[in-house]
mmCIF file as gemmi writes it, N, C-alpha and C atoms, coordinates in Angstrom:
data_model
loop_
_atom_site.group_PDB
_atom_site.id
_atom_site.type_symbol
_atom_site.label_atom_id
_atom_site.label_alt_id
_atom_site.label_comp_id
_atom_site.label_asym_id
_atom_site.label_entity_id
_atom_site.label_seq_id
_atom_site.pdbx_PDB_ins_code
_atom_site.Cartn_x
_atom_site.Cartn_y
_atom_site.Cartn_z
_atom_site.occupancy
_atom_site.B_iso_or_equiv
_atom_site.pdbx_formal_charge
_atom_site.auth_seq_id
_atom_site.auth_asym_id
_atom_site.pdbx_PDB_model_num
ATOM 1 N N . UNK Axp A 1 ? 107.115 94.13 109.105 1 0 ? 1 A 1
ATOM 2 C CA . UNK Axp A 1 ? 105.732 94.009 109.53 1 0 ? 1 A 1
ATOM 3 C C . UNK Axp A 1 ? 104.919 93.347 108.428 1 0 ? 1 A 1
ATOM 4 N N . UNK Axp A 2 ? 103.974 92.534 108.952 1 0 ? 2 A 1
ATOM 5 C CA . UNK Axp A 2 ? 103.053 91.714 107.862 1 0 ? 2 A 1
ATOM 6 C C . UNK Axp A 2 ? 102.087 92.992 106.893 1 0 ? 2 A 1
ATOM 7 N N . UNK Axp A 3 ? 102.256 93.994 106.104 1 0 ? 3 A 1
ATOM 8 C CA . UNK Axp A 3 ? 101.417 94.402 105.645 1 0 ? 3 A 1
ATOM 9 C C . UNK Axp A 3 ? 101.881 94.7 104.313 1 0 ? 3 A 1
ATOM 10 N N . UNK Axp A 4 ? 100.964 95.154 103.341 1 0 ? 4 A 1
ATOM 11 C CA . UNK Axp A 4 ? 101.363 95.205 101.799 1 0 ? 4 A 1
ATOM 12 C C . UNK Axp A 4 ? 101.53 96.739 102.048 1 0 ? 4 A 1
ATOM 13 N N . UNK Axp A 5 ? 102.752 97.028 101.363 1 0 ? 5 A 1
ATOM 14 C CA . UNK Axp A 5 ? 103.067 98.343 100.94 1 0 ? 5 A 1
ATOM 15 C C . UNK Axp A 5 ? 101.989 99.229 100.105 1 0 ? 5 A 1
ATOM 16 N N . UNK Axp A 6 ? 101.212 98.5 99.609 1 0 ? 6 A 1
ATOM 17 C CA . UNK Axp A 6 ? 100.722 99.285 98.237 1 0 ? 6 A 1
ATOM 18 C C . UNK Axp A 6 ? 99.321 99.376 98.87 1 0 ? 6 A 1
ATOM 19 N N . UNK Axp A 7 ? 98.844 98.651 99.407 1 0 ? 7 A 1
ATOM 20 C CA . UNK Axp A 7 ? 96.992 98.575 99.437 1 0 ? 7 A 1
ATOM 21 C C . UNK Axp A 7 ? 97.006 98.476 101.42 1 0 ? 7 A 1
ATOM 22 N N . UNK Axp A 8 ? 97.576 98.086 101.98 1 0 ? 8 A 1
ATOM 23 C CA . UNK Axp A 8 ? 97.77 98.145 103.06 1 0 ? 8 A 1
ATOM 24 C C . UNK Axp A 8 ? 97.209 96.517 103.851 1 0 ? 8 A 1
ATOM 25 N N . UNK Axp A 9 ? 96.964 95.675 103.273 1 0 ? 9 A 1
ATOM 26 C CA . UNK Axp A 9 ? 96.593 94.793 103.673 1 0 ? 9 A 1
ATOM 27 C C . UNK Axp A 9 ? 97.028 94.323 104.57 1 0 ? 9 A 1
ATOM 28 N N . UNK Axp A 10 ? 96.475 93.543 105.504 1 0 ? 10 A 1
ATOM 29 C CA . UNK Axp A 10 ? 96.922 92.775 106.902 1 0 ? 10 A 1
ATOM 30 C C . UNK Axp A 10 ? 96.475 91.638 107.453 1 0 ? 10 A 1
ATOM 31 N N . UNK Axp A 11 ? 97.117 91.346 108.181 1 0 ? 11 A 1
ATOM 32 C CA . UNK Axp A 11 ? 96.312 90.086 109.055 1 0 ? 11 A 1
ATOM 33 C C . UNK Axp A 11 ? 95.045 89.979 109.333 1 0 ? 11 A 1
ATOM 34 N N . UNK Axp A 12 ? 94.216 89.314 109.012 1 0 ? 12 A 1
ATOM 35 C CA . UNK Axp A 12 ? 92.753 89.534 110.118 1 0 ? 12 A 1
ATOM 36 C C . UNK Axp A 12 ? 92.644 88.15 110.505 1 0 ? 12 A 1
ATOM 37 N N . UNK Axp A 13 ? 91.349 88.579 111.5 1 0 ? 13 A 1
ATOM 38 C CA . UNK Axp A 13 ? 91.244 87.692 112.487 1 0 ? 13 A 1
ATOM 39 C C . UNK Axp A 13 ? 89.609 87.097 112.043 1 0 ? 13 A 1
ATOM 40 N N . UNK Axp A 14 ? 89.705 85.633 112.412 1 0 ? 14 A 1
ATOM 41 C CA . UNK Axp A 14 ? 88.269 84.908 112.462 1 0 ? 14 A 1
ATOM 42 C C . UNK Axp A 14 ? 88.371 83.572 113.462 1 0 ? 14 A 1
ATOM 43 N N . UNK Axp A 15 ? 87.242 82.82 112.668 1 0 ? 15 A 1
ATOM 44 C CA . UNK Axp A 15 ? 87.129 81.806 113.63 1 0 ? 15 A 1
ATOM 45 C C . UNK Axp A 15 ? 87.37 80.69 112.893 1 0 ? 15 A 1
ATOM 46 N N . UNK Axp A 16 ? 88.002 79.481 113.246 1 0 ? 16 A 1
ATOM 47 C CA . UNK Axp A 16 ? 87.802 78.443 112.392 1 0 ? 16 A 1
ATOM 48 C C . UNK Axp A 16 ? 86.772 77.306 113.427 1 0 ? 16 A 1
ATOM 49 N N . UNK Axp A 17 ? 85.466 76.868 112.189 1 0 ? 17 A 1
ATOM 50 C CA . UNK Axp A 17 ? 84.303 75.876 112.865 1 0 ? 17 A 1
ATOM 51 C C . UNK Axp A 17 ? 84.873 74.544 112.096 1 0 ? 17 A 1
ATOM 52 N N . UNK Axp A 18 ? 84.729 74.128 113.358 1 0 ? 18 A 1
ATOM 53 C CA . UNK Axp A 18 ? 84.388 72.46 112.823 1 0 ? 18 A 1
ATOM 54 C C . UNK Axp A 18 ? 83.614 71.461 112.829 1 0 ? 18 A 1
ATOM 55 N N . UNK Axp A 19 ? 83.318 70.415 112.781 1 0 ? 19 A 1
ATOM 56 C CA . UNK Axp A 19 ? 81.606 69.886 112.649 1 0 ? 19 A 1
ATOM 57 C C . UNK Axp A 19 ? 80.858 70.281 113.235 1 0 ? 19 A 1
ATOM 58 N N . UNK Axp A 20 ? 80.743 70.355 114.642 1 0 ? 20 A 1
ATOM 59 C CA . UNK Axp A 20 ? 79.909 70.975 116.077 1 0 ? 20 A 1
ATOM 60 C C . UNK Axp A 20 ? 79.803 72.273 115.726 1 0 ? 20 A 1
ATOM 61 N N . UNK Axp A 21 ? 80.4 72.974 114.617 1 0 ? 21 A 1
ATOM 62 C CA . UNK Axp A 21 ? 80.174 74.359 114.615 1 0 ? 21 A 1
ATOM 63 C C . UNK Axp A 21 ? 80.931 74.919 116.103 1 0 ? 21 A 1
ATOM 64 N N . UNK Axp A 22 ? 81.935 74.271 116.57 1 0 ? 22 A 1
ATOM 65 C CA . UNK Axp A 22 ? 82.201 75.312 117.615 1 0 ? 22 A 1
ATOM 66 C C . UNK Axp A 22 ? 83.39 76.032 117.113 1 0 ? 22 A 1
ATOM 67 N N . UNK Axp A 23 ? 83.411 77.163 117.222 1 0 ? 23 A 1
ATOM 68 C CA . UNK Axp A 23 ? 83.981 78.308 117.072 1 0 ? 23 A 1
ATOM 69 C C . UNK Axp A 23 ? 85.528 78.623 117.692 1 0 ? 23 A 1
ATOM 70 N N . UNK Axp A 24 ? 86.659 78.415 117.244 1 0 ? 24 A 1
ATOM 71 C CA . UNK Axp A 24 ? 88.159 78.801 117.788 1 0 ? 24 A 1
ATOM 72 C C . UNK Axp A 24 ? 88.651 79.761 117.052 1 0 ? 24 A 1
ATOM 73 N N . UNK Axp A 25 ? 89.729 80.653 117.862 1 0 ? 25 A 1
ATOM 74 C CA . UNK Axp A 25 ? 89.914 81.432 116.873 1 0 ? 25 A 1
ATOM 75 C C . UNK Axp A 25 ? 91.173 81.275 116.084 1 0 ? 25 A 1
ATOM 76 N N . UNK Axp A 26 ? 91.633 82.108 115.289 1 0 ? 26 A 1
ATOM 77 C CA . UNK Axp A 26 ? 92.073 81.602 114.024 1 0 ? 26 A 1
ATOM 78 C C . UNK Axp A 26 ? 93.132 83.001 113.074 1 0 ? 26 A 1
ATOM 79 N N . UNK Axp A 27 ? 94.027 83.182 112.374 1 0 ? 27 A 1
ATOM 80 C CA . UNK Axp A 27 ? 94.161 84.264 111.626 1 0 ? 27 A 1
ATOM 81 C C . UNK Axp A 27 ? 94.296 83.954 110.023 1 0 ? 27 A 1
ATOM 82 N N . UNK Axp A 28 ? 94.097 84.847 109.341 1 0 ? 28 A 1
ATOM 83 C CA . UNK Axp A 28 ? 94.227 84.917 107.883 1 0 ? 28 A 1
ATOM 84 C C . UNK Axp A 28 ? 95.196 86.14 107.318 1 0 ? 28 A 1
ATOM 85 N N . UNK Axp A 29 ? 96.023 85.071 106.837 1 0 ? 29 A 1
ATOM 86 C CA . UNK Axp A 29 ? 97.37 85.801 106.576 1 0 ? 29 A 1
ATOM 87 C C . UNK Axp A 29 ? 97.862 86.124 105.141 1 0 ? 29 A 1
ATOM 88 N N . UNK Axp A 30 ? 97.814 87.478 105.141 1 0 ? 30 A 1
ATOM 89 C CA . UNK Axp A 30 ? 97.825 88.006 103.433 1 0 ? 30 A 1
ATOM 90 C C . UNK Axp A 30 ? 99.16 87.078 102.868 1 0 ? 30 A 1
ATOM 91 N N . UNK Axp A 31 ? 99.293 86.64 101.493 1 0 ? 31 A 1
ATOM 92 C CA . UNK Axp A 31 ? 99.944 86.091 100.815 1 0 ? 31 A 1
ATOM 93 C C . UNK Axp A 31 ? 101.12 87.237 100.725 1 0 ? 31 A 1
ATOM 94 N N . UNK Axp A 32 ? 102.068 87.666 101.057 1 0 ? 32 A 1
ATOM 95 C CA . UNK Axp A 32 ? 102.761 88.514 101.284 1 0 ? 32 A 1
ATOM 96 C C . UNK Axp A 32 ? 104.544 88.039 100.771 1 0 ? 32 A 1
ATOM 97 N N . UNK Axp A 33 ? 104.803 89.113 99.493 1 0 ? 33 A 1
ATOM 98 C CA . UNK Axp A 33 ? 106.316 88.38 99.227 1 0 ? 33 A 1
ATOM 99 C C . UNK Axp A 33 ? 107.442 89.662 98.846 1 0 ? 33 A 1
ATOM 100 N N . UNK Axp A 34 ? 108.526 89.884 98.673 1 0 ? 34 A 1
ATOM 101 C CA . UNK Axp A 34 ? 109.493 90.767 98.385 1 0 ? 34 A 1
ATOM 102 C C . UNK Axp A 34 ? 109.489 90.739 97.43 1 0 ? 34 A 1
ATOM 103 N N . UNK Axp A 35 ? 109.396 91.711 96.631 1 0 ? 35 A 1
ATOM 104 C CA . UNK Axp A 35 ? 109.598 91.942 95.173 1 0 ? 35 A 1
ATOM 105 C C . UNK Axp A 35 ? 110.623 93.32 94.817 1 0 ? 35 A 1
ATOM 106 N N . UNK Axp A 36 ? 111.26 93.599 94.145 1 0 ? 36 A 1
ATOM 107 C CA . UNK Axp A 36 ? 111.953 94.329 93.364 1 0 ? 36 A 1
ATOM 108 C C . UNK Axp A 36 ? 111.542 95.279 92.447 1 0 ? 36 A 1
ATOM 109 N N . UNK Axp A 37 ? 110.617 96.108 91.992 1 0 ? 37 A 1
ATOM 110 C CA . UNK Axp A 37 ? 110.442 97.009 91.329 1 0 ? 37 A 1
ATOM 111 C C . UNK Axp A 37 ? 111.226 98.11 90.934 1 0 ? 37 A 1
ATOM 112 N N . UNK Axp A 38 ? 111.153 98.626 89.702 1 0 ? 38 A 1
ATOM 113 C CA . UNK Axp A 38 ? 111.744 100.316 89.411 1 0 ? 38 A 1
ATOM 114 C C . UNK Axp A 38 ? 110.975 101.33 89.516 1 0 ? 38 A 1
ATOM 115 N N . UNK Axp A 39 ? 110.955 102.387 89.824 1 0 ? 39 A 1
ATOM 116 C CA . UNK Axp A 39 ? 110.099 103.782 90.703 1 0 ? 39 A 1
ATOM 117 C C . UNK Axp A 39 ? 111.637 104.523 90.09 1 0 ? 39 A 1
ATOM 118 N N . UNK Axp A 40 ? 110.911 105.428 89.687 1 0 ? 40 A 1
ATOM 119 C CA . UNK Axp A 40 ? 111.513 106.623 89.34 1 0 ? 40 A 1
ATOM 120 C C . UNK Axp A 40 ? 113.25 106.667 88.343 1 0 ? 40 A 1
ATOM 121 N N . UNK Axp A 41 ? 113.313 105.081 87.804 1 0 ? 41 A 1
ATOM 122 C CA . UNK Axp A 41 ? 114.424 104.771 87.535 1 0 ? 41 A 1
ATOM 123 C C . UNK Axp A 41 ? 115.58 104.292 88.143 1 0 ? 41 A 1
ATOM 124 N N . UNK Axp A 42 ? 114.895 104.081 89.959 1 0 ? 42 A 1
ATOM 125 C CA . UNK Axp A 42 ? 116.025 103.382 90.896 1 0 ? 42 A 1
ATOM 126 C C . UNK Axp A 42 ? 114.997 101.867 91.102 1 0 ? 42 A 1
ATOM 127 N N . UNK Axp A 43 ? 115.721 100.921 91.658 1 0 ? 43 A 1
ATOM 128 C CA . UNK Axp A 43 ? 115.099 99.342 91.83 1 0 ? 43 A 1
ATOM 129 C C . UNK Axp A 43 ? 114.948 99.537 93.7 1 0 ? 43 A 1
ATOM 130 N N . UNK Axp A 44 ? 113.863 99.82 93.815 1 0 ? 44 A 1
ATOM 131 C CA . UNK Axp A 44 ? 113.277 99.592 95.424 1 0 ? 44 A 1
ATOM 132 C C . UNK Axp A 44 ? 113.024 98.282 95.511 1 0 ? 44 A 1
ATOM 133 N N . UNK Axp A 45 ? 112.994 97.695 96.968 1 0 ? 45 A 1
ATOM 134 C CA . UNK Axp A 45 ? 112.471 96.432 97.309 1 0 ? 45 A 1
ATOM 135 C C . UNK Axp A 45 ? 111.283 96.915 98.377 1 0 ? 45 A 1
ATOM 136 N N . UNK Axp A 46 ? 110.255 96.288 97.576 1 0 ? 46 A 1
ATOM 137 C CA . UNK Axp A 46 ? 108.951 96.211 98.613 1 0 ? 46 A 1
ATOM 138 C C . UNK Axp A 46 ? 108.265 95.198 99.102 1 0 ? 46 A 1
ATOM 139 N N . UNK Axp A 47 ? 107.78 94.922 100.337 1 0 ? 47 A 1
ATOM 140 C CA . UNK Axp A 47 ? 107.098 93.958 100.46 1 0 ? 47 A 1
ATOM 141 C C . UNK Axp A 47 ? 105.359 93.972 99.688 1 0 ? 47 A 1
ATOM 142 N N . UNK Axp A 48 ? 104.817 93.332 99.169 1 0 ? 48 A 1
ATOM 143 C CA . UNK Axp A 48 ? 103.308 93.268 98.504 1 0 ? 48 A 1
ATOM 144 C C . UNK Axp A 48 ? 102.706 92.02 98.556 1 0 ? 48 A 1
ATOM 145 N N . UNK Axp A 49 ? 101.605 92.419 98.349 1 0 ? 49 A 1
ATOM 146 C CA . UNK Axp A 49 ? 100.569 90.775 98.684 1 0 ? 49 A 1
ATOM 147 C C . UNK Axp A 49 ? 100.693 90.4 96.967 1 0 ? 49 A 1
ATOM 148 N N . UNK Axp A 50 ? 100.211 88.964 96.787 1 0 ? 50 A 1
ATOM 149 C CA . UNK Axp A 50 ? 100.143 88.675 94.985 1 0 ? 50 A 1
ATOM 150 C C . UNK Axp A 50 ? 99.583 89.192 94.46 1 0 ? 50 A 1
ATOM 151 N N . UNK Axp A 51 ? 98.278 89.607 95.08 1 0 ? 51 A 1
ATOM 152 C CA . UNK Axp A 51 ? 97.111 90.271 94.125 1 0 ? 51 A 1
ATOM 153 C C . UNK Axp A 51 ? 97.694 91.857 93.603 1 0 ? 51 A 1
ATOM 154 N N . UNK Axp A 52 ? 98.403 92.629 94.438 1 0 ? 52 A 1
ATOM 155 C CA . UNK Axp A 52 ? 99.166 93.862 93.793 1 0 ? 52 A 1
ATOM 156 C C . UNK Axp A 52 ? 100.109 93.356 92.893 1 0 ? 52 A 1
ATOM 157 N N . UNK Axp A 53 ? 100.935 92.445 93.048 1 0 ? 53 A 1
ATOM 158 C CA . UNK Axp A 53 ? 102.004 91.717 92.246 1 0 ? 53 A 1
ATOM 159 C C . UNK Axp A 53 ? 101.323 91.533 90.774 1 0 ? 53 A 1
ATOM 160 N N . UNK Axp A 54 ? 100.625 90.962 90.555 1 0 ? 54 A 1
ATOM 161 C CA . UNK Axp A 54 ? 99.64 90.841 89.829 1 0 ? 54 A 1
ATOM 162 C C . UNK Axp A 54 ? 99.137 91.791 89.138 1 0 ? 54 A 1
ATOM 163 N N . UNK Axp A 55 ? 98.777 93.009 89.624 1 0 ? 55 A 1
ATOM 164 C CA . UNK Axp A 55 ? 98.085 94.293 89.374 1 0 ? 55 A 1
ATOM 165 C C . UNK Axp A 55 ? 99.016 94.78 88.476 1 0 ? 55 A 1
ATOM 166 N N . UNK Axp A 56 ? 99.867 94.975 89.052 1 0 ? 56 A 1
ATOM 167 C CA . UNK Axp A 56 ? 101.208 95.786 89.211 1 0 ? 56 A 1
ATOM 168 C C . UNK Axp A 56 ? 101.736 95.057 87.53 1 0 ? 56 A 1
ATOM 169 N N . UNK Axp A 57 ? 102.105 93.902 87.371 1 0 ? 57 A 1
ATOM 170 C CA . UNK Axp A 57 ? 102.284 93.112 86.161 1 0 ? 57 A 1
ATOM 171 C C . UNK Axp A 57 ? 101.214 93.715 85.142 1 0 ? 57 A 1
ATOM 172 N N . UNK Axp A 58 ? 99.865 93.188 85.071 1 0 ? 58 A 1
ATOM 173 C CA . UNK Axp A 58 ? 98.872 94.056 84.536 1 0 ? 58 A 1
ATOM 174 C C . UNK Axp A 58 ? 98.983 94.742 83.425 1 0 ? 58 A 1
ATOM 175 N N . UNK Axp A 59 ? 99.19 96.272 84.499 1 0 ? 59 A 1
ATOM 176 C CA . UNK Axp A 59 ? 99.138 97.028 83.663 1 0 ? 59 A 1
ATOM 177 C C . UNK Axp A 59 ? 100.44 97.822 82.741 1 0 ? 59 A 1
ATOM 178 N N . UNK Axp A 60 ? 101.514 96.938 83.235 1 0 ? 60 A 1
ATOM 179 C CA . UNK Axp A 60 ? 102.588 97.473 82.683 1 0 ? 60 A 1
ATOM 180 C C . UNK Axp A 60 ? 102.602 96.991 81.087 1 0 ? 60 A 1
């Protein structure tokens, strides 16, 4: 499923305008990738958006 393990992020929905301003609709799709982490001394695979990826790098 498209969502980040950690923060819960998801798909949302909008509109994309174009000159006329008319309005279609449209989705925005979290940057979403598999990563490998260690938790508790075992290597889980989770799915996460970059910005946790990121986080996650941080503060280690």
């Amino acid at each position: 499923m498209a969502k980040c393990e950690t923060c819960g992020k998801t798909t949302m929905f909008g509109h994309a305008r174009s000159f006329s301003q008319r309005a279609t609709n449209r989705t925005f799709r979290p940057n979403l990738q598999k990563v490998t982490i260690f938790e508790n001394g075992r290597s889980i695979q989770k799915t996460m958006c970059a910005k946790c990826i990121r986080t996650m790098a941080k503060t280690k």
